[in-house]
C-alpha positions in Angstrom: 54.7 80.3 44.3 56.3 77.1 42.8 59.5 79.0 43.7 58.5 80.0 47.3 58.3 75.9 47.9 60.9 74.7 46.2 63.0 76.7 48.5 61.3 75.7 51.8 62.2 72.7 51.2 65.7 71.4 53.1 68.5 70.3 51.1 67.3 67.1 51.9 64.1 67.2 50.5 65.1 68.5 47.5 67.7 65.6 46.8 64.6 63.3 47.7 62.0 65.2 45.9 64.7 65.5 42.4 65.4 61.6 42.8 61.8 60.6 43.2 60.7 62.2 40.1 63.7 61.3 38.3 62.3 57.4 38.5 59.2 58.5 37.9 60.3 60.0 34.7 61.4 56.3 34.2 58.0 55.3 33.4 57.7 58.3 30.7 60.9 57.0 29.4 60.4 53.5 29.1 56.5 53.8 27.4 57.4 56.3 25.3 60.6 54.9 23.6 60.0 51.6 23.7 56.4 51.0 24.3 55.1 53.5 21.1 57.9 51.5 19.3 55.9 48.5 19.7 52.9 49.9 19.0 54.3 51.4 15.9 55.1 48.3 14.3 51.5 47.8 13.2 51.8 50.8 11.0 53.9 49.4 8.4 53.6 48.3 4.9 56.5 45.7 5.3 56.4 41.7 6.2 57.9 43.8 9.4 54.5 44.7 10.3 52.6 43.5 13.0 48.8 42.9 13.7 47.3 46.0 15.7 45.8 43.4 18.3 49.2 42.3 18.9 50.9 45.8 18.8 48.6 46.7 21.1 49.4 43.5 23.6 53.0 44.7 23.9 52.5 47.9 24.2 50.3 47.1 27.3 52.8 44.7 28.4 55.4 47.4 28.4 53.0 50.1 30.5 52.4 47.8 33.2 55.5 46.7 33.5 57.1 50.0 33.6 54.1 51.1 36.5 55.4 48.3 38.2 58.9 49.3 38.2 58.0 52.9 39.3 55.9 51.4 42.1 59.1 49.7 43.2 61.5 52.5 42.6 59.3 54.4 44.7 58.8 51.5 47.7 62.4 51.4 47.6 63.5 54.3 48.1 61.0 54.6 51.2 63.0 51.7 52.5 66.5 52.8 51.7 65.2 56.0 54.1 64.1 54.1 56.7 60.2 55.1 56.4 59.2 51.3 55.6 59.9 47.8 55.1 61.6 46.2 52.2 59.3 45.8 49.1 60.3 42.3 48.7 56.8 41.0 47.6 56.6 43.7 45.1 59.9 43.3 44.0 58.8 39.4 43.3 56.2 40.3 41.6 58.1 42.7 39.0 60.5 39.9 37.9 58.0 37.2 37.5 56.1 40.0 35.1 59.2 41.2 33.8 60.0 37.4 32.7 56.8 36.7 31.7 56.2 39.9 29.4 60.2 39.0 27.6 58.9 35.4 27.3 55.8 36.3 25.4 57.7 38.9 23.2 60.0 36.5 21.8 57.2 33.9 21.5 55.1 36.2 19.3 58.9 36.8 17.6 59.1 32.7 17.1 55.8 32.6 15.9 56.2 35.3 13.2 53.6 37.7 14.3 55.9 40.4 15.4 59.3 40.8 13.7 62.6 40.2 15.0 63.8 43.4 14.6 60.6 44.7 16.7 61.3 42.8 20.0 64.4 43.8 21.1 63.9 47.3 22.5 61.1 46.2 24.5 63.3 43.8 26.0 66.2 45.7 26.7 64.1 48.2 28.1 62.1 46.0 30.7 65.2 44.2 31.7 67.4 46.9 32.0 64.5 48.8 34.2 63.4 46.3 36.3 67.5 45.8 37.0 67.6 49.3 37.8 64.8 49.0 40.4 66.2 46.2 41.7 69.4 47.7 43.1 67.3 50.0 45.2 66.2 46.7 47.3 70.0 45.8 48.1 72.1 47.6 51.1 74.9 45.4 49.4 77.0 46.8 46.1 77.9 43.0 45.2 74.5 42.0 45.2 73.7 44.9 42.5 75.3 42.3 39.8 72.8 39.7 40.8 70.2 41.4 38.3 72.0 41.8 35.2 73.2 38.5 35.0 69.9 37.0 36.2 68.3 38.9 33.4 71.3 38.2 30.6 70.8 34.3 31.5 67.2 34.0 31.6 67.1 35.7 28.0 69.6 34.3 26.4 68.4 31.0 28.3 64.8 31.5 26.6 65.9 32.5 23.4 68.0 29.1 22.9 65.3 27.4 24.0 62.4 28.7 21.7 64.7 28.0 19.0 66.1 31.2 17.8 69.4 31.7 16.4 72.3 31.5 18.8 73.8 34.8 16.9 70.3 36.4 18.4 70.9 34.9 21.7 74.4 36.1 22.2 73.5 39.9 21.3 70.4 39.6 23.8 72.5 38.9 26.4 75.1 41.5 25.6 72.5 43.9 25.5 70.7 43.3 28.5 73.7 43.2 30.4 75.1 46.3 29.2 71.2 48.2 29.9 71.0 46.6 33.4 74.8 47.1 34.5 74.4 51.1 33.2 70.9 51.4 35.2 72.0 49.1 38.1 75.0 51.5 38.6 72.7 55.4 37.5 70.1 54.1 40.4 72.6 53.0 43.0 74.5 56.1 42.8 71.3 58.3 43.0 70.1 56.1 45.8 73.5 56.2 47.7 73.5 59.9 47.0 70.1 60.5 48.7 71.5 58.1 51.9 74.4 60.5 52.3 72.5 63.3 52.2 69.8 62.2 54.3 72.9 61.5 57.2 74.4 64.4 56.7 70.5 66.1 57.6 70.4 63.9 60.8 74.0 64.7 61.9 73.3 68.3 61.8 70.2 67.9 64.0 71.9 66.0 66.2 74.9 68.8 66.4 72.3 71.1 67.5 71.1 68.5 70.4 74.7 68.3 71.1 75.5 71.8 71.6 72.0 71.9 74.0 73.3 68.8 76.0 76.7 70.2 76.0 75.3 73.8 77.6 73.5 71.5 80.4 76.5 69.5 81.4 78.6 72.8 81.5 75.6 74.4 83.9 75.3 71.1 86.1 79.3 71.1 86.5 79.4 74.7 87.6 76.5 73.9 89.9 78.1 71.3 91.7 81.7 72.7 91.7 79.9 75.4 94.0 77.3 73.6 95.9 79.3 70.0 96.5 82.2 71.5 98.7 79.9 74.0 100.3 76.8 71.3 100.8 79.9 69.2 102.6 80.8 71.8 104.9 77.6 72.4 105.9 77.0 69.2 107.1 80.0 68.7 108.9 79.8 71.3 110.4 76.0 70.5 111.4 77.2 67.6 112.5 79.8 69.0 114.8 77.4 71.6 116.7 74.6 68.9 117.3 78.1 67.0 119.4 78.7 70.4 120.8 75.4 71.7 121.7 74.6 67.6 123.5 77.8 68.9 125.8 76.5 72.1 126.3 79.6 73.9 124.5 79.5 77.3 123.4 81.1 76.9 120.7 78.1 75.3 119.4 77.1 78.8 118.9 80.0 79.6 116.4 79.7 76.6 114.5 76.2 77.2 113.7 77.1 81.1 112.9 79.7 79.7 110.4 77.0 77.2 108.7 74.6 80.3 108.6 77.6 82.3 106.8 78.4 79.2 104.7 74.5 79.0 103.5 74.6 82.7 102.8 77.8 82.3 100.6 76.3 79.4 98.6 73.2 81.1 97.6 75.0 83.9 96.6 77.2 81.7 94.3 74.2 80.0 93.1 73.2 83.2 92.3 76.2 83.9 90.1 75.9 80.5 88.6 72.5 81.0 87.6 73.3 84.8 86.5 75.9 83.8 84.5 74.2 80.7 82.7 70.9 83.5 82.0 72.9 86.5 81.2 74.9 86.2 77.9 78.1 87.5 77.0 78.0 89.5 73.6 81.9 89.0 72.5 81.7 85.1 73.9 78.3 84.4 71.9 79.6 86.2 68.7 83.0 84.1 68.5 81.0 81.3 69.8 78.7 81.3 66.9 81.8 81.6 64.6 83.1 78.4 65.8 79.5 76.5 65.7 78.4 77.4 62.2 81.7 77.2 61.1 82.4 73.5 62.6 79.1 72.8 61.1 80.5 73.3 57.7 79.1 76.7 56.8 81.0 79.6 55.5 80.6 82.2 58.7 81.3 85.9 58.6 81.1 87.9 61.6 82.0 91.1 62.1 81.4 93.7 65.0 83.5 96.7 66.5 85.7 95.6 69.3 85.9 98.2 72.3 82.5 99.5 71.9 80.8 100.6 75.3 77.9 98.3 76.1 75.8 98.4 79.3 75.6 94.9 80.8 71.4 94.3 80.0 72.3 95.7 76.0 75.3 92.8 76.5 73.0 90.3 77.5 69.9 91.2 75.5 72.1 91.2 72.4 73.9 87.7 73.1 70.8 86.0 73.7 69.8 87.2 69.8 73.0 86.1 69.0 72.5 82.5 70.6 69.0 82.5 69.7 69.7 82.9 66.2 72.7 80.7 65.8 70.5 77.6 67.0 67.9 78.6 64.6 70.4 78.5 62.0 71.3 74.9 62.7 68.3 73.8 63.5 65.6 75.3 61.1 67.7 75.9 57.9 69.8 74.5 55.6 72.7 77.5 55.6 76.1 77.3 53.3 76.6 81.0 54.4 75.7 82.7 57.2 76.7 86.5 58.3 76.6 88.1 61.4 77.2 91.9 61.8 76.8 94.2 64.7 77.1 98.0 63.7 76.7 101.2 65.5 75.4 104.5 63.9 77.1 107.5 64.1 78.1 109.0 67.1 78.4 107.5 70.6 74.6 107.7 71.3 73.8 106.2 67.7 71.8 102.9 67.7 73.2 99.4 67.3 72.0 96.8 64.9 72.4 93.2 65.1 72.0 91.6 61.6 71.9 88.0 61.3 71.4 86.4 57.6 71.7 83.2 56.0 71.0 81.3 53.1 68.6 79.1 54.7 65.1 78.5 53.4 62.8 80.3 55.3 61.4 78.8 57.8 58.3 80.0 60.5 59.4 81.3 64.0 60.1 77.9 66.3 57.2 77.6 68.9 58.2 77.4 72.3 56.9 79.0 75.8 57.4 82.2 76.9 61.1 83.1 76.7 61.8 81.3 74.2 62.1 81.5 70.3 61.5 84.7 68.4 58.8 85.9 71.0 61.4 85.3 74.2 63.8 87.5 72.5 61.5 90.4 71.6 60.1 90.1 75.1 64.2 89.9 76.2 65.2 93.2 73.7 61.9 95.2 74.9 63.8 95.5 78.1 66.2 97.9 76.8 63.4 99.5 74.0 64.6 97.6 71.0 63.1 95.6 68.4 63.4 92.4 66.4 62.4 91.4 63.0 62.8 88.5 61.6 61.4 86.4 58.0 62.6 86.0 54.2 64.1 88.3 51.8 64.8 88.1 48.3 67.5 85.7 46.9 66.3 82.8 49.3 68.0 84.6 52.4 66.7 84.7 55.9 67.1 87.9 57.7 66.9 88.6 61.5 67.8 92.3 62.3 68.0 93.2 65.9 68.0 97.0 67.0 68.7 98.8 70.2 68.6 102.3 71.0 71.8 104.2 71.1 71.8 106.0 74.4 72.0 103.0 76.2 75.6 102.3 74.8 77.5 103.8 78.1 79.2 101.4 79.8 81.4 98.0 80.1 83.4 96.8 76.8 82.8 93.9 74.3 86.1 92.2 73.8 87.4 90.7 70.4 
């Protein structure tokens, strides 16, 4: 089952989902190797050891700081996809706790109730952490520095100032630079990582709407090529028996003969038009599907038997499972490979099978009306007795497998 989801999910929201619970695992990290430290320094025997009351405070600092900064990771990377504003107030409220919980660690160090050696992995850790969250609020790289050395100064800054050696001062701020440049730079990249893949989703949706809008314009084109010259004919010629017929002409009679022939002639193109946009070709759709899936970056293997007899309806039927399928590629998976293979059996009258797979998650049957989607092509191949199926198969692979009866393979030709 966990399985079955994981692959439903688009690449997508697999890079979101893997990202999210990598900063949640943050949290994990940060209590459990420096938090339990800080807790475990009551335990000792040592001068090293510290009272369990004030174990126990840092340790709590350290939890609800590290909750804070998966809170913000999380906000964050809703805002770095677009799904809310920036968490600045949150983000405010981190570093003033962040500061605040580093403050009173190296108090308690200055007042001898927790040891030196004690406080600087719960430091390190908070500042490095919080600078890690951080970078996810920034769209600039520049600005990613601005933590680090906020955090290295305000350390180093408090440290002088409670007193402390300057020997301790200068190793607190190496250290939190080095933690907050390294997570600054691991959380950037995963967050840039999760932009670009988030693009990439929305550039191959809009592809799809492209390819729809680009079948429109190529219909409307063809529409008016054949009704603009004829529509302007007609109404000259109108216009030139109404002058005709107000002189009593004859040739009124002829003129509106020709407009009658004209009219005829454009529905009959019209006709054609319309045939041709409804009736797909099976050689066209198959290379054109090769050149789609391929220019959207997939590796796309078709194959099918050039010279094979098809009757016009099998033609159509079969290119519309073709087209149908291709959009539902782009659309409703997230293909590397698709294949396409169309196969006869044996024999002229053996049956041919239109197999469509890819690598896609699986994904349920589009809704549409009639005509449309999975049902419009059954209703489409039931015209010529075949059958559809369509869903999952093992390996992560969706299948669509179109079969028509052989008998009906008799006339025209599907080019290469």
């Amino acid at each position: 089952m966990m399985t079955g989801w994981w692959r439903s999910r688009g690449t997508a929201g697999k890079v979101e989902l893997y990202t999210r619970w990598s900063f949640h695992s943050f949290v994990v990290l940060e209590i459990a190797s420096f938090g339990l430290g800080a807790l475990a320094s009551a335990t000792g025997d040592g001068p090293e050891r510290s009272p369990w009351a004030v174990a126990l405070a840092l340790f709590l600092l350290v939890c609800v700081q590290s909750v804070l900064v998966g809170a913000l990771s999380s906000q964050a990377l809703d805002w770095l996809t677009e799904r809310r504003d920036r968490p600045v107030r949150l983000a405010v409220f981190t570093a003033a706790f962040t500061g605040a919980a580093c403050l009173t660690t190296l108090v308690l160090v200055r007042t001898g109730q927790v040891d030196a050696a004690v406080a600087p992995p719960p430091v390190l850790g908070m500042t490095g952490f919080a600078c890690g969250s951080f970078a996810l609020c920034v769209r600039r790289v520049r600005h990613v520095t601005y933590g680090p050395v906020a955090a290295a100064a305000f350390t180093g800054a408090a440290v002088l100032a409670l007193g402390l050696p300057a020997g301790d001062a200068l190793g607190y701020v190496i250290g939190v630079l080095g933690a907050g440049f390294f997570l600054c730079v691991t959380c950037r990249f995963s967050a840039w990582l999760l932009q670009t893949v988030h693009e990439l989703d929305r550039s191959r949706e809009y592809q799809a709407r492209l390819a729809v809008a680009e079948e429109r314009l190529r219909f409307g084109r063809d529409l008016h090529d054949v009704m603009g010259r004829n529509l302007a004919v007609i109404a000259l010629k109108s216009e030139l028996a109404v002058q005709l017929a107000r002189r009593e002409r004859p040739e009124a009679v002829e003129q509106m003969i020709e407009v009658q022939r004209i009219a005829r002639e454009s529905q009959r193109e019209v006709r054609d038009v319309v045939r041709g946009y409804r009736e797909a070709d099976l050689a066209v759709e198959l290379e054109g599907a090769r050149g789609v899936l391929s220019a959207a970056g997939m590796d796309c293997r078709v194959e099918f038997e050039s010279g094979r007899a098809l009757p016009p309806e099998v033609q159509s039927a079969l290119g519309w499972v073709v087209r149908e399928a291709t959009t539902n590629v782009l659309r409703h998976g997230d293909a590397r490979s698709c294949l396409i293979r169309l196969t006869a059996g044996e024999g002229p009258d053996g049956p041919l099978t239109l197999l469509v797979e890819n690598d896609g998650a699986p994904a349920a049957a589009p809704s549409g009306p009639p005509g449309s989607g999975l049902a419009g092509l059954r209703e489409r191949l039931a015209v010529v007795d075949g059958s559809l199926r369509a869903g999952p198969v093992e390996g992560g692979r969706f299948r669509l497998v179109a079969q028509v009866p052989g008998p009906r393979t008799r006339t025209a030709e599907v080019g290469a």
